[in-house]
C-alpha positions as CSV (number, residue, x, y, z in Angstrom):
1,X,-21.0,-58.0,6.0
2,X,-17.0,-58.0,6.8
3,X,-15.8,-57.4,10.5
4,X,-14.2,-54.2,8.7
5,X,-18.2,-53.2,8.4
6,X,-18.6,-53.6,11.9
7,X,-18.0,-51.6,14.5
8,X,-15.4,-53.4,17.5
9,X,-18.3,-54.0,20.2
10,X,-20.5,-55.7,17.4
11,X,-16.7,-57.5,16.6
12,X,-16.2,-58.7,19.8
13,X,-19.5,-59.9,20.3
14,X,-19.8,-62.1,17.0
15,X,-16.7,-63.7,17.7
16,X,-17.8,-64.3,21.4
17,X,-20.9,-65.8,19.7
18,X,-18.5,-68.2,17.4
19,X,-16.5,-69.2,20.8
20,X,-18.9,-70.2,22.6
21,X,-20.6,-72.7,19.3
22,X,-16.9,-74.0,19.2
23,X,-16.8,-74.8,23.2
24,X,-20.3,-76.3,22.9
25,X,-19.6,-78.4,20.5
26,X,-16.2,-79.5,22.2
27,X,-18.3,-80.4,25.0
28,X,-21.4,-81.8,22.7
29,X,-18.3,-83.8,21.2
30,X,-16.5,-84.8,24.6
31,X,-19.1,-85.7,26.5
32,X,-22.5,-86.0,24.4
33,X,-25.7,-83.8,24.0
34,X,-27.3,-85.0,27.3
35,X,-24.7,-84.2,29.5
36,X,-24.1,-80.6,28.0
37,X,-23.6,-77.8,31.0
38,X,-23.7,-74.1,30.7
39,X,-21.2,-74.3,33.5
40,X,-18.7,-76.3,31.6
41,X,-18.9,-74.3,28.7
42,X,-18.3,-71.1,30.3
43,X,-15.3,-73.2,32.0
44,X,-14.0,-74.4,28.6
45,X,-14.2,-70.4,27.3
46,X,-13.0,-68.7,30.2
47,X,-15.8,-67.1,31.3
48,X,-18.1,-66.6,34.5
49,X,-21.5,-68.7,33.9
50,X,-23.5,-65.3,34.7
51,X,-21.7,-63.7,31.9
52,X,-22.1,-66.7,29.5
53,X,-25.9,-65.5,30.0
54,X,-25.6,-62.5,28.2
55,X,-25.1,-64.6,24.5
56,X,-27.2,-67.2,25.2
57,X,-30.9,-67.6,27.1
58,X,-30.7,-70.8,28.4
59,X,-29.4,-74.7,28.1
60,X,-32.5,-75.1,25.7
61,X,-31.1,-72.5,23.7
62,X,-27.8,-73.1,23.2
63,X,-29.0,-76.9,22.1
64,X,-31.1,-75.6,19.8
65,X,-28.4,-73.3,18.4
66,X,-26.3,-76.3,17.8
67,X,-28.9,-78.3,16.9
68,X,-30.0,-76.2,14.3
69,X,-26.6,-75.2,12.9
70,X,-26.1,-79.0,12.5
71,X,-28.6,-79.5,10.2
72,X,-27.3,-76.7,8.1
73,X,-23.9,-78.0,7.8
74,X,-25.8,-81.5,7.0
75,X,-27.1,-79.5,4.2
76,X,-24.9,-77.9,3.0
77,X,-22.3,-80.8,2.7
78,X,-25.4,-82.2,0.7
79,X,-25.8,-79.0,-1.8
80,X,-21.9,-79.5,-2.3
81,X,-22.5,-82.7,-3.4
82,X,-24.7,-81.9,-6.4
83,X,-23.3,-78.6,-7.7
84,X,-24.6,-76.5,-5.2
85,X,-22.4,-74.7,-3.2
86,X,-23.3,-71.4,-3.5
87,X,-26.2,-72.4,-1.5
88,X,-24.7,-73.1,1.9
89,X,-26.0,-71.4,4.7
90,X,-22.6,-69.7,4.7
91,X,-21.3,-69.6,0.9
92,X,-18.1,-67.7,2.4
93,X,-16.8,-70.2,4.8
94,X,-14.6,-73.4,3.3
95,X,-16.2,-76.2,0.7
96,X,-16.1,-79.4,2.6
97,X,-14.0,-82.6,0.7
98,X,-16.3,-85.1,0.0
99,X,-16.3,-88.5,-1.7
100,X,-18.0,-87.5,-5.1
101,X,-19.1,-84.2,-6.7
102,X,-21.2,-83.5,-9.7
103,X,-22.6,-80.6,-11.2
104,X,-25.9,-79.7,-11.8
105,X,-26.1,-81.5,-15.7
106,X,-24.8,-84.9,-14.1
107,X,-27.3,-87.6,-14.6
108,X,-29.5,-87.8,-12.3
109,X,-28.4,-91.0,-10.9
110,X,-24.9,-89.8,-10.5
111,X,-26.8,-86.7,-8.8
112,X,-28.1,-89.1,-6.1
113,X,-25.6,-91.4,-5.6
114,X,-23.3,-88.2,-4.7
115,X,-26.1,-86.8,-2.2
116,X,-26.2,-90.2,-0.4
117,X,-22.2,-90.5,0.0
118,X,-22.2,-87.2,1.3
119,X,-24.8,-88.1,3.6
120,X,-22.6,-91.0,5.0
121,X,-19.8,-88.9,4.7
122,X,-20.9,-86.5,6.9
123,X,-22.5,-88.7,9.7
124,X,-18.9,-90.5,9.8
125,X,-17.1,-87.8,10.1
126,X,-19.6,-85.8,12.4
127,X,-20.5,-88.8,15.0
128,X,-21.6,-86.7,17.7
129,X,-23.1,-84.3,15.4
130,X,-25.3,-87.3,14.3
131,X,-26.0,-87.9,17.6
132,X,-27.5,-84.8,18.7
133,X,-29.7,-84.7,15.6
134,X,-30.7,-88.2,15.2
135,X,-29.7,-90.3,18.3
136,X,-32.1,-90.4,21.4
137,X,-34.3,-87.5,22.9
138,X,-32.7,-85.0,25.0
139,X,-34.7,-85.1,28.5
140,X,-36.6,-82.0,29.2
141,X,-35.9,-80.4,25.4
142,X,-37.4,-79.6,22.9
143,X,-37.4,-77.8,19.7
144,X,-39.2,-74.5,19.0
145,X,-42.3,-74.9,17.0
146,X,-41.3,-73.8,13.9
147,X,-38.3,-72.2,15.0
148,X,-34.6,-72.4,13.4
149,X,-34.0,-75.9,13.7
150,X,-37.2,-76.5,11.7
151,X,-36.1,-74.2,9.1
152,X,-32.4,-75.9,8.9
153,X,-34.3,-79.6,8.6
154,X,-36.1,-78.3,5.4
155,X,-32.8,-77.6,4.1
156,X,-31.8,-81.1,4.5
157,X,-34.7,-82.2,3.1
158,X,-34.7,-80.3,0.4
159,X,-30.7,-80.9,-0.7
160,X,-31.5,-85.0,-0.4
161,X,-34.7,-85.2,-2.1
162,X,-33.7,-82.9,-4.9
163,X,-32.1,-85.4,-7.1
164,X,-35.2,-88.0,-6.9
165,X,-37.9,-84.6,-7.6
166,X,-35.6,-84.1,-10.5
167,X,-36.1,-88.3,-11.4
168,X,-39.7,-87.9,-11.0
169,X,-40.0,-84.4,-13.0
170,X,-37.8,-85.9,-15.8
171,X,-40.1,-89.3,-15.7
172,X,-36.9,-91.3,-15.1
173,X,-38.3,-92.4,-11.4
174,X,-39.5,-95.9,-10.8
175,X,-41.7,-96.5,-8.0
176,X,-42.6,-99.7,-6.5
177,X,-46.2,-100.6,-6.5
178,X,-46.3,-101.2,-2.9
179,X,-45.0,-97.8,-2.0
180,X,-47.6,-96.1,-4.5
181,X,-50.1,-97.8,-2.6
182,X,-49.1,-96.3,0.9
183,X,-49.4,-92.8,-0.4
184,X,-53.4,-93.6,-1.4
185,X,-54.3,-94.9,1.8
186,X,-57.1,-92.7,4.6
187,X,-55.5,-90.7,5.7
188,X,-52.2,-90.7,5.0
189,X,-52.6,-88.4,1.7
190,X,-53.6,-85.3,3.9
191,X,-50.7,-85.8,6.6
192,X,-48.2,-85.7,3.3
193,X,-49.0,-82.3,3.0
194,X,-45.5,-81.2,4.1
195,X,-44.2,-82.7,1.3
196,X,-46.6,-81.7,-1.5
197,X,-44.3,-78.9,-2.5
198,X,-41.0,-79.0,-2.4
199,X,-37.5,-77.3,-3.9
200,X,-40.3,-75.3,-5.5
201,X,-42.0,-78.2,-7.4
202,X,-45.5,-79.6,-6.7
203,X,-45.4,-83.9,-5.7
204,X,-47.9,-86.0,-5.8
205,X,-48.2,-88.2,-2.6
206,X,-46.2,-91.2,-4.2
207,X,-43.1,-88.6,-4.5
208,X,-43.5,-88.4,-1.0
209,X,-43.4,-92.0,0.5
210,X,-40.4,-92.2,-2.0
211,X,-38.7,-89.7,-0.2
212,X,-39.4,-90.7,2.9
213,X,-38.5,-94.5,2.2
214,X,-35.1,-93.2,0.3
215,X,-34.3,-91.4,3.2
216,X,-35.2,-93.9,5.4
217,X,-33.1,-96.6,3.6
218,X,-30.1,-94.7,3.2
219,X,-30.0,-93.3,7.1
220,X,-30.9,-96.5,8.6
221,X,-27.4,-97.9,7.2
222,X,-25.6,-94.8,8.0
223,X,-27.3,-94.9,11.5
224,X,-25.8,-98.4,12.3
225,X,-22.0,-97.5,11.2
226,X,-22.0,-94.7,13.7
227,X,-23.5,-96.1,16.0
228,X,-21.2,-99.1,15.9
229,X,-23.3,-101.8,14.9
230,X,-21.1,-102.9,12.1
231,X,-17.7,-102.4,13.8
232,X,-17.1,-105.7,14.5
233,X,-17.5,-106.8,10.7
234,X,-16.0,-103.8,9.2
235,X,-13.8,-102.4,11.6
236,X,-12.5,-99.5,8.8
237,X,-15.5,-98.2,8.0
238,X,-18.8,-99.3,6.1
239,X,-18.0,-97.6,2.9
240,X,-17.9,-100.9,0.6
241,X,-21.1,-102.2,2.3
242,X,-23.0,-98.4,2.0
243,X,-21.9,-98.2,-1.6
244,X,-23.7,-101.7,-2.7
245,X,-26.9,-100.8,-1.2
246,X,-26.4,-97.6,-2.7
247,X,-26.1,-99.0,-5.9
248,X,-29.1,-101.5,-5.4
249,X,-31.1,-98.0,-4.4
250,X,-30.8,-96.7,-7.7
251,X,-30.9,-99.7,-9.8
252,X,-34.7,-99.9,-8.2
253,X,-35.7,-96.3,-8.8
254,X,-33.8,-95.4,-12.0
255,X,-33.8,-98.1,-14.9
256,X,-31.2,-97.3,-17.2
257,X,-31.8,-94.0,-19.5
């Protein structure tokens, strides 16, 4: 729908709606998820705190607006990566720049090596972004069962894993013996379930340690550039350093076609 669809209250109130993500997220960005106040947001748009009330519920709320809208841009930088932008959660609004792109025939290891530069690329350049989604627990918050931000979580998880379901559909994937073995263990098989099916394809519970252990391997680097935990060895950035274990990632899961 165009704002030439609408009429000029429904106008008004979606770009009131925009405003105030914009403010919050100035204020998510100035001062950090924990310390973010209704007050100052209203403050920040010009507006009365009663009369911020009528867009948005509560603190909780707005958080898990922000939260949730995070994790869409997360994946949609993602789908960009691999050929996929008509995906976004917004295919309307502008392509992000990103390190690499391929299309949808690329090999698959140029598929994932894209998806896990634009994971990087994304938590650089979105610190506080990173933060809110991944850094510590907001006191007294927490997420909606199975409300939007779980939705917008599945669509990072489905943009990152898609290029190692298409490894493992195409027989290209290598797993490691020890990480088949986790997947067989009591247990552990029945709490996989979540990631039995995904991006439309049934996984058997080896797929799914893989994607949790890629994930896990590629965030916990990302995690310590912005956090700062490399800054004092590479002050300009970790790219070099994220690109060799990159490279060692898929050297281990994808022998050469």
């Amino acid at each position: 729908m165009t704002d030439r669809d609408e009429g000029p209250r429904a106008q008004t109130r979606r770009k009131t709606q925009a405003d105030l993500h914009a403010a919050a997220l100035a204020e998510i960005r100035e001062h950090g998820p924990v310390a973010l106040s209704l007050r100052r947001v209203a403050r920040r748009m010009g507006m009365s705190p009663a009369g911020l009330y009528r867009y948005v519920a509560s603190r909780e709320d707005l958080l898990t607006r922000l939260i949730a809208a995070a994790y869409d841009d997360l994946a949609d930088h993602l789908l960009v990566a691999t050929g996929a932008a008509d995906e976004r959660a917004d295919p309307d609004a502008s392509v992000p720049s990103l390190p690499e792109v391929v299309g949808v025939e690329a090999d698959v290891a140029d598929r994932l090596r894209a998806v896990a530069l634009a994971y990087r690329h994304w938590g650089v350049t979105h610190p506080r972004e990173f933060a809110l989604l991944f850094g510590d627990p907001i006191p007294g918050y927490a997420a909606p069962p199975g409300g939007p931000t779980v939705a917008a979580m599945g669509r990072v998880g489905v943009a990152l894993g898609r290029p190692i379901i298409e490894a493992w559909s195409s027989g290209r994937l290598r797993l490691p013996t020890s990480w088949t073995e986790v997947g067989t263990r009591s247990g552990v098989t029945d709490r996989l379930a979540p990631l039995s099916h995904l991006d439309g394809v049934d996984l058997p519970p080896e797929v799914g340690i893989a994607l949790l252990l890629a994930w896990g391997r590629l965030h916990g680097q990302v995690s310590l550039e912005v956090f700062g935990h490399h800054t004092w060895l590479f002050p300009d950035g970790c790219e070099p350093l994220y690109r060799a274990e990159v490279e060692a990632f898929l050297a281990q899961l994808l022998p050469a076609a």
